[in-house]
N, C-alpha and C positions, 0 to 999 in steps of 0.2 A: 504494500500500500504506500501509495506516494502522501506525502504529507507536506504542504506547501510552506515551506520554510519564512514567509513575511507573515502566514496567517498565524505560525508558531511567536514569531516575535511580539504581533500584535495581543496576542493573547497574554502572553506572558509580561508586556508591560501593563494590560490592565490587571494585571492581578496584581502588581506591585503598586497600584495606584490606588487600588483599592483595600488592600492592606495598611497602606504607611496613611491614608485619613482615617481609615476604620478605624486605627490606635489613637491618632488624635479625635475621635469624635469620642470614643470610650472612655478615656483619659478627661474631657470638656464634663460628661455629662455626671462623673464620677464629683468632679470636683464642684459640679452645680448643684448636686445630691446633697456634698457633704456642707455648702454652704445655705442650703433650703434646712439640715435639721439641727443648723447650726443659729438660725433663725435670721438669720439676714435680712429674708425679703419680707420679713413680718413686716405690717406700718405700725404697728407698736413704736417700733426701732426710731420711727422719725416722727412720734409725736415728740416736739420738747413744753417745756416747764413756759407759761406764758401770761401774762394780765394786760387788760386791755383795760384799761379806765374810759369811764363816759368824763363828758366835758366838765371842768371842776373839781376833778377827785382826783387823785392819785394812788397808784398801786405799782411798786418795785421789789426787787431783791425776792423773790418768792422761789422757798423750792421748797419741798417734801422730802425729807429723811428721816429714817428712821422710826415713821408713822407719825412725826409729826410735822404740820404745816404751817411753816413763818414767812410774816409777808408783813411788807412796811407799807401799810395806807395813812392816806393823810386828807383833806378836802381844803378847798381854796371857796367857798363858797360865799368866802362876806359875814357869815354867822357861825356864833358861839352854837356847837352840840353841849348839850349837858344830858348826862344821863345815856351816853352813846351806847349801844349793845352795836360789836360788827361781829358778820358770821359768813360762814361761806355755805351755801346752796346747794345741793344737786338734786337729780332728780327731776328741776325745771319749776319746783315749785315760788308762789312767789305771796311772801306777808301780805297780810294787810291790816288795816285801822284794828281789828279785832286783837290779832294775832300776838299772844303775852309771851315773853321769854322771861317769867319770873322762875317757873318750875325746873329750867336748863340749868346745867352744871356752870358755873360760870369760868373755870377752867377746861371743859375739853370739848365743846364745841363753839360758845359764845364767848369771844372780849367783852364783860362788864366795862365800862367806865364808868358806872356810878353816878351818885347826885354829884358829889365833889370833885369827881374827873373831866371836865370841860374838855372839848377837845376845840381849840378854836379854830377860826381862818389862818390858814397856811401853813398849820402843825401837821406833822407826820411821827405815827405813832408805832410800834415793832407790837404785830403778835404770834401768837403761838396757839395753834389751834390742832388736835386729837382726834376729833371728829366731825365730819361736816352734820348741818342743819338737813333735814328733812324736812318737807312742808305737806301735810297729808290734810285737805279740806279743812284749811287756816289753823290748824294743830299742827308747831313744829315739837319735834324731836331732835334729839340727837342721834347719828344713823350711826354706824359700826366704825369701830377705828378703823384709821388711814392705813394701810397695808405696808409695811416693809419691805417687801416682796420690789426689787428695784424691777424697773420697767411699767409697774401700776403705774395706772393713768386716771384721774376724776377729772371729770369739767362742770363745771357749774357761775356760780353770781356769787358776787361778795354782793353783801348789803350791810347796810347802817339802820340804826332804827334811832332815832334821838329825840328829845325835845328842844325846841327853842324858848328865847324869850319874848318873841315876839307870836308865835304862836301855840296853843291848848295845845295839850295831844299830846301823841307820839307821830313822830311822820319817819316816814322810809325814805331812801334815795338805794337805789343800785347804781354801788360805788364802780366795779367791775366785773368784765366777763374773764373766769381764768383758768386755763387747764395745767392741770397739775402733774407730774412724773414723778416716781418716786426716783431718787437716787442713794 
């Protein structure tokens, strides 16, 4: 049997071509495997730590360790808070005129400031906060501590709850929007 000597060649550099990608294609997807269970392309990975303040308020330095949550707010508003409660949100819930934080811990989800704590125009104050706020049909709670677990992620609303001297009451303002990471 005659065997054509260019159809042997041609053969035989397709096999060698398809050999020498075939190892790099297995070698690619080996190492695409091991960065998939390594968790790479999680989006966990690119949530970061964030506050957005509405206009007037301020919200910086915020991160989550350790299960607990410190963040420096302050307002710029022209008026004395007296009596401030600030707390962070999730869930989507949102106070109202009703809504008492006397029964909350005043260490691990709510900043008390008190009658005597004023917190005035253009002060920024550091807190530390354990657990976010729950708002279940204008009943807050305090929801489950903040995870250690690095890579947790919560998003939710700071709020202020205060009185002034100019006006009765308690009023709210949603100080920021802010997603938290644990690290």
């Amino acid at each position: 049997m005659m065997t054509n000597k260019k159809t042997g060649i041609r053969a035989q550099s397709a096999m060698e071509y398809l050999m020498t990608y075939g190892w790099a294609i297995l070698i690619i997807a080996i190492v695409l495997g091991a960065l998939f269970s390594l968790g790479v392309f999680s989006t966990s990975a690119f949530v970061s730590t964030s506050c957005i303040p509405a206009s007037g308020y301020y919200c910086s330095v915020q991160y989550l360790h350790l299960g607990t949550f410190n963040v420096i707010v302050g307002q710029s508003t022209g008026t004395t808070w007296s009596s401030a409660n600030i707390f962070f949100v999730t869930g989507g819930g949102v106070p109202t005129t009703s809504t008492s934080f006397n029964t909350l811990s005043q260490t691990a989800c709510v900043y008390f400031g008190g009658t005597g704590n004023a917190i005035s125009s253009g002060q920024q104050i550091t807190i530390s906060l354990t657990q976010p706020v729950i708002i279940s049909a204008g009943t807050p709670s305090c929801g489950t501590t903040y995870s250690s677990t690095i890579g947790t992620s919560y998003s939710g609303t700071m709020w202020a709850q205060y009185t002034t001297s100019s006006v009765s009451g308690f009023q709210y303002a949603q100080i920021a929007t802010a997603t938290l990471k644990a690290t």
